[in-house]
C-alpha positions in Angstrom: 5.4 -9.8 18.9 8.4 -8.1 17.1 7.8 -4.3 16.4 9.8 -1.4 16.3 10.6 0.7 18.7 8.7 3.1 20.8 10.2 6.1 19.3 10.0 4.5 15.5 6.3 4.5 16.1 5.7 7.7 17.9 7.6 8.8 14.3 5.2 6.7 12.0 2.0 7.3 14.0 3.1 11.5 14.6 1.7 10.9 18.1 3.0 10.5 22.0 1.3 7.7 23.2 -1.4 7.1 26.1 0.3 4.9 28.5 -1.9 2.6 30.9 0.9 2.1 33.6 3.9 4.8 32.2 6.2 2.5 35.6 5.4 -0.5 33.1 8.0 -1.2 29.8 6.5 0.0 26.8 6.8 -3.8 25.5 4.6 -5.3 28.6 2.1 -2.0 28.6 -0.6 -1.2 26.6 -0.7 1.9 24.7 -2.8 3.9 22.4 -1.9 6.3 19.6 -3.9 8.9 18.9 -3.5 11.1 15.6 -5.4 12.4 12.0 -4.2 12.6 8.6 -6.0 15.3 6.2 -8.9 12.9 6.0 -9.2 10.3 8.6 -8.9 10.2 12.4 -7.0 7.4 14.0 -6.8 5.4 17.0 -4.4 2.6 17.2 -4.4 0.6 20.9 -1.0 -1.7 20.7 -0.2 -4.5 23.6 3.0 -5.9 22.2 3.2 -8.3 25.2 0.0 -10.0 24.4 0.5 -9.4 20.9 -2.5 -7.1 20.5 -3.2 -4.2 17.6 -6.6 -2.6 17.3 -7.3 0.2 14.8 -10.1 2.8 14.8 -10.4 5.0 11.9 -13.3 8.0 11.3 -14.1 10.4 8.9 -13.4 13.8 10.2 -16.0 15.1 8.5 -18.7 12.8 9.2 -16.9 11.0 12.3 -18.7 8.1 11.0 -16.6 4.9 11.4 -14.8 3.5 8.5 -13.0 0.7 10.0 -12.9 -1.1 13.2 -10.2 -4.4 13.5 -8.6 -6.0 16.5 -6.2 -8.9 16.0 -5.3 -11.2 18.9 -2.4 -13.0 18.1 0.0 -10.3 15.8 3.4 -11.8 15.5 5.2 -8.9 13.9 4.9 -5.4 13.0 6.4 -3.6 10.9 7.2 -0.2 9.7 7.0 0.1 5.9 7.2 3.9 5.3 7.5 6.7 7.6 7.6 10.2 5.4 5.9 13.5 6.1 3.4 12.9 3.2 3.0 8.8 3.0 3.5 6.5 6.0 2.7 2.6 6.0 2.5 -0.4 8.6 2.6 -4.2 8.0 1.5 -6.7 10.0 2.2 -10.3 10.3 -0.6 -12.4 11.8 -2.3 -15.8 12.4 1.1 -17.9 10.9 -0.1 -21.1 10.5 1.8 -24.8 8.6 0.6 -23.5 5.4 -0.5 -20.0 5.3 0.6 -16.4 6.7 -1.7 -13.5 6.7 -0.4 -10.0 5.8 -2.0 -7.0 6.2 -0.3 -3.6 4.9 -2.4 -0.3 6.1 -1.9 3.2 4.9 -2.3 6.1 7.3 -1.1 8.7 4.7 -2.0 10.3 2.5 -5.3 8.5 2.9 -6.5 5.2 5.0 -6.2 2.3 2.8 -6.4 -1.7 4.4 -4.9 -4.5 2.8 -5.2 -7.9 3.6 -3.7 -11.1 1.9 -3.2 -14.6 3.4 -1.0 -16.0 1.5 0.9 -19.1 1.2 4.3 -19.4 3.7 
């Protein structure tokens, strides 16, 4: 999986990250990012090495569940915007001969999911 950084997504996600084995490189570790936006609570479990995202998001009024996706086979993430009042993520995943998927999720200022496959 390509992805940024550790500390480009400690910036994007506003949140230290829970470390399953902190001896272990963030790359081959699994780690989970916990944090809110004025609406929405969020968890985001990333395994780069195994090319792993999960993403948990509740109301935080309700702390009914809103979403709940976990991809196996991400091949890129990226970081789209990463501002005080508007951040963004893209992912890459499930490439195939003819198609690509694409989903783009906003964490601010509200949770919104996109997802396209598209044509490569």
């Amino acid at each position: 999986m390509e992805f940024p950084g550790e500390l480009n997504l400690i910036s994007v996600f506003e949140s230290i990250p829970e470390r399953r084995d902190r001896t272990d490189d963030f790359y081959n570790d699994k780690s989970t990012f916990s944090f809110e936006n004025e609406h929405e609570a969020f968890e985001v479990i990333l395994s780069p090495f195994y090319q792993e995202f999960a993403i948990n998001v509740k109301d935080k009024k309700t702390t009914n569940v809103l979403s709940y996706i976990e991809f196996r086979s991400v091949k890129k993430l990226e970081i789209v915007e990463d501002m005080k009042d508007c951040s963004k993520i893209r992912l890459i995943h499930g490439e195939t001969e003819r198609f690509v998927n694409i989903i783009e999720i906003t964490l601010k200022p509200r949770y919104k999911f996109i997802f396209r496959e598209q044509y490569r």
